[in-house]
C-alpha positions in Angstrom: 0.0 0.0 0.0 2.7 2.4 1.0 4.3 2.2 -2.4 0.9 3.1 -3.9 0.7 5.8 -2.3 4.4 7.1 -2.8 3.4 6.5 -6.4 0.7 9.1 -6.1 2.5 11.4 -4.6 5.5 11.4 -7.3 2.4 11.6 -9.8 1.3 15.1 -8.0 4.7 16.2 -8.0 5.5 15.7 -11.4 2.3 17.4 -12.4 3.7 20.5 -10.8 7.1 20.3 -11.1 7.1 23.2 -13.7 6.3 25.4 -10.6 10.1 25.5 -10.1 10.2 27.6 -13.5 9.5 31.2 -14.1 6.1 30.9 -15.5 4.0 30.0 -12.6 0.6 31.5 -14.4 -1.2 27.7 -14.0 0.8 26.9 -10.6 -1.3 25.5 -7.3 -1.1 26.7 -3.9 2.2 26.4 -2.6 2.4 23.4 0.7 5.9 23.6 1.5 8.7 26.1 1.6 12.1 24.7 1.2 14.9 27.8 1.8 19.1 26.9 2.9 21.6 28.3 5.3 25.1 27.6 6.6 26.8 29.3 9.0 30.4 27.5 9.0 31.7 28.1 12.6 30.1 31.9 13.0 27.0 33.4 13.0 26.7 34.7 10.0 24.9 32.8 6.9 28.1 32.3 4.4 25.7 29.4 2.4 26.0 31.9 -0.9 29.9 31.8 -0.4 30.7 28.1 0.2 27.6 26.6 -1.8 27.1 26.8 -5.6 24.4 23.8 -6.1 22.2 22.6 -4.3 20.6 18.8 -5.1 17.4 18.2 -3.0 16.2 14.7 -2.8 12.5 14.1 -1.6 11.4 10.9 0.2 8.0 9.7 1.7 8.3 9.1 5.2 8.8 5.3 5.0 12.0 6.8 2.7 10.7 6.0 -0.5 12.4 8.3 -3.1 9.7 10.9 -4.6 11.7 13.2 -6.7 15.3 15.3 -6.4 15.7 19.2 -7.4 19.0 20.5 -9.2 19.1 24.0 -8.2 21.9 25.6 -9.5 24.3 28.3 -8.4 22.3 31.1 -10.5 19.0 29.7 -9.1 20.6 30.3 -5.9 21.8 33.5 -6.1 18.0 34.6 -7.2 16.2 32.4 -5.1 16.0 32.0 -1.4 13.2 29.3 -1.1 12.2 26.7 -2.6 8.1 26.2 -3.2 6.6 23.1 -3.9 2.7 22.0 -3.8 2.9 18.5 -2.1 0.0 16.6 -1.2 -0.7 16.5 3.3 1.7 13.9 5.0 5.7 13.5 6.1 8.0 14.0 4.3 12.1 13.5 4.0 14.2 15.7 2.8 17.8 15.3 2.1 20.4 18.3 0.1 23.8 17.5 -0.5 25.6 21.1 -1.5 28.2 20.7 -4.3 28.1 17.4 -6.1 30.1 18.5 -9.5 32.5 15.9 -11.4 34.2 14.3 -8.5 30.7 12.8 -7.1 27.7 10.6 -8.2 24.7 9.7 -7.1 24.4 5.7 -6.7 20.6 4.4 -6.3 19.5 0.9 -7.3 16.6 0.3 -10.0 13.2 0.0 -9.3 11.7 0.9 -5.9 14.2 3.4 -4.5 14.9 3.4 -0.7 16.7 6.4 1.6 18.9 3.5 2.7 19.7 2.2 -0.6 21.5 5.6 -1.5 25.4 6.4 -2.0 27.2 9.4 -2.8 30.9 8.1 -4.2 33.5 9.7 -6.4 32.9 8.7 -10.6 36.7 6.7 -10.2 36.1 4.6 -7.2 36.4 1.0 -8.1 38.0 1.9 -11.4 41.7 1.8 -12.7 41.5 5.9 -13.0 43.5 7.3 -9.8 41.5 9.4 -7.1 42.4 13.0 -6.4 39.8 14.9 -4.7 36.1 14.7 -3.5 34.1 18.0 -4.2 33.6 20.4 -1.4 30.2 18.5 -0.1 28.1 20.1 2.7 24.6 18.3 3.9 21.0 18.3 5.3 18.8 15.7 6.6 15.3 16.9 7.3 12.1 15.5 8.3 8.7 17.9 7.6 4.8 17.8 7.5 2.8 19.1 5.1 -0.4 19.8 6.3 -4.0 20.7 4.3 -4.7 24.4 4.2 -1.1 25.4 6.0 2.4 26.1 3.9 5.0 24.3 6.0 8.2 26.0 6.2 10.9 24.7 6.6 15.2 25.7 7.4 17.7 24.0 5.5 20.4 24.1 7.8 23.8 22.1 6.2 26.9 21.2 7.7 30.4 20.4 6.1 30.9 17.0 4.9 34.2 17.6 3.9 38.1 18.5 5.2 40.9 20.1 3.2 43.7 17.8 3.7 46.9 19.7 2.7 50.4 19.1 2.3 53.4 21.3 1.9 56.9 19.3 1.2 60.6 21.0 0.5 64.0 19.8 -0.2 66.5 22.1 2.1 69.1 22.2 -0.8 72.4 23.0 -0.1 75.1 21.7 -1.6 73.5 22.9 -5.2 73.4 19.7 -6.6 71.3 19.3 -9.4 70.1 22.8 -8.9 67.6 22.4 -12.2 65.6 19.0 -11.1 62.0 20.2 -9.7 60.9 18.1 -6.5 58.8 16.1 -7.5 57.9 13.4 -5.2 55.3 10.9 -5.5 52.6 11.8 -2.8 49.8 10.0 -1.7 47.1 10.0 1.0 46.3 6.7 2.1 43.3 5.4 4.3 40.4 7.7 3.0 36.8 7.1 2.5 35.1 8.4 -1.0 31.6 7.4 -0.1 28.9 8.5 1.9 25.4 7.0 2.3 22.3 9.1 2.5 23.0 9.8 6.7 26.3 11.0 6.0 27.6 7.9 7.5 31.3 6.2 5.4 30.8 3.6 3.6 32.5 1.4 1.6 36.7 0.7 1.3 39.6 2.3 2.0 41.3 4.3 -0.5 43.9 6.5 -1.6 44.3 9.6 -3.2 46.9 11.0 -5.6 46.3 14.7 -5.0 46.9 17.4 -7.7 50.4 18.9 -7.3 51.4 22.7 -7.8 55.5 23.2 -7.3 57.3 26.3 -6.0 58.3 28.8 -7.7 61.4 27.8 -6.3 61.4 24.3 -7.6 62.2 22.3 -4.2 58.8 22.4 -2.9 55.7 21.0 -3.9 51.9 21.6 -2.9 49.2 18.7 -2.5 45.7 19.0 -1.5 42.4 17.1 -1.6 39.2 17.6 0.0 38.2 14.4 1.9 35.6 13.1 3.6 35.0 14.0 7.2 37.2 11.8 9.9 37.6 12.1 13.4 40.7 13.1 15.7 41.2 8.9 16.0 42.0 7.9 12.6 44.3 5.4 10.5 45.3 8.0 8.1 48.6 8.3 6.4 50.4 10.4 4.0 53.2 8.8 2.2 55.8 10.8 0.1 58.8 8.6 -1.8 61.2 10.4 -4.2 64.4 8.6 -5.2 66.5 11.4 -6.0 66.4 12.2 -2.6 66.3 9.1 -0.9 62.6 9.8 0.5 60.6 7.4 1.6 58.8 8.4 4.3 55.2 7.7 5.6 53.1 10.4 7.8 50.6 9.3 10.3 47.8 11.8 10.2 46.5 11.2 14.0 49.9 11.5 15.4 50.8 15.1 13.9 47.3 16.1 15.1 47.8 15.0 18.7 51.5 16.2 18.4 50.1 19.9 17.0 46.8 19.4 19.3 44.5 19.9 16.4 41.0 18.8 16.5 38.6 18.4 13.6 35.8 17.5 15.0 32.7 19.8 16.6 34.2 22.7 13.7 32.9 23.0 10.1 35.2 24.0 7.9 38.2 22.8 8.4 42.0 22.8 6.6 44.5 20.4 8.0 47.9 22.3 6.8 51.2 20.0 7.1 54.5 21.3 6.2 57.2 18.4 5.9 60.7 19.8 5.3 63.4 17.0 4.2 67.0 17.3 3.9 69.0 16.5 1.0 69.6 12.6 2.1 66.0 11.9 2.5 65.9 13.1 6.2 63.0 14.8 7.9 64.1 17.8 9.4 60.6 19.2 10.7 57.0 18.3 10.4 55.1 21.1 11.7 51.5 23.3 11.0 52.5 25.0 7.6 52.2 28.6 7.6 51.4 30.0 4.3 53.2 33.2 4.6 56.4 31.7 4.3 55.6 29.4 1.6 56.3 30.7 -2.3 53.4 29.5 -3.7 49.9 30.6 -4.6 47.5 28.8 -2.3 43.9 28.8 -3.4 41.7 27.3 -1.0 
């Protein structure tokens, strides 16, 4: 009976799904106001600055999928709310903010189920190498829509991601082969890349070969990915080898936070910035909270 009547509903909604669009001449009476925010770790609402697309997907209250809304970043920066004309009942709602070409939307065929939903990056469980999730931020909702009322409702969304970032250098100074860039092979090991529909990990392990930018200087390189949440306890690792240098050297993640006393969790947006300087035999000579200002490259968060 209850997929009947989910039936029914995605019926009505199609029907006046065209309500979205500017010509609203033959629309209904809105039921439900739909409008976004995200305050970061202020109180200010920055949603506008950190958010450029919105995708809103609509379940029944057992969690049977009704429809989603793409609401793009020049929807958003005209619109505030979004208005729909749903029938009387409960309703789920779940937004993920930013899914661009580093995420898709998993959902298996026929009868479609909240629980049965996965956000993953396009190259997991392929032979193409990971390098970065997009900047994800979330809402899960739960609202009634009753006969005669317009329910409104506050999107509130949280981070769901971390800016992992890493800043490594050669201290050269013997001059030998002053032209050869540093280019070491960096990876971060131990990630997630997928996400059910709670915002809870799923899946395997994985690891990431993040998108370098070198110095201007040439004997230091810049690698960053945005992640997945994790918490302060965590298993993972950055791993940098070059054999020019004799590097081969492995990072624990949880160990330089604890050493630095960082904490990631209870703060939204969040940058973990590492600065690993190595000498020219492949020693470490400090691993330490990078400070930008005395780093010559561009960083662009």
């Amino acid at each position: 009976m209850k997929y009947w009547r989910s039936l029914v509903f995605l019926l009505i909604i199609c029907l006046f799904s065209a309500c979205i669009r500017e010509d609203l001449s033959h629309c209904p009476v809105y039921t439900a106001e739909l409008s976004f925010a995200y305050y970061g770790d202020g109180n200010r609402d920055i949603f506008h600055d950190k958010i450029h697309s919105t995708d809103l997907f609509l379940f029944d209250a057992d969690g049977l999928f009704l429809e989603r809304y793409r609401l793009g970043d020049s929807w958003l920066s005209e619109n505030k709310t979004l208005r729909l004309s749903l029938p009387a009942g409960d309703y789920q709602v779940v937004t993920w903010g930013n899914l661009f070409s580093q995420s898709q939307v998993l959902a298996p065929d026929g009868v479609r189920h909240i629980d049965n939903y996965r956000i993953t990056h396009p190259d997991y469980n392929t032979s193409r190498p990971l390098t970065t999730n997009d900047s994800l931020y979330y809402n899960r909702s739960r609202f009634t829509v009753v006969s005669d009322q317009v329910s409104q409702q506050v999107l509130l969304l949280r981070s769901a991601k971390i800016e992992l970032i890493l800043y490594a250098e050669i201290e050269q100074k013997s001059g030998r082969n002053p032209e050869k860039i540093f280019d070491p092979d960096i990876r971060f090991e131990n990630l997630y890349t997928n996400y059910d529909f709670y915002m809870q990990l799923t899946g395997e392990r994985v690891t990431f070969a993040p998108v370098k930018q070198h110095a201007y200087s040439g004997k230091g390189v810049l690698a960053s990915s945005h992640v997945f949440r994790f918490p302060d306890s965590n298993p993972i690792t950055i791993y940098l080898k070059d054999k020019e240098y004799y590097i081969d050297y492995r990072l624990s993640v949880e160990e330089f936070m604890r050493a630095n006393h960082i904490t990631v969790e209870n703060w939204q947006e969040v940058i973990l910035p590492i600065h690993i300087i190595f000498g020219e035999r492949g020693n470490v000579l400090s691993v330490e909270v990078a400070d930008w200002n005395v780093i010559d490259v561009d960083i662009d968060y």
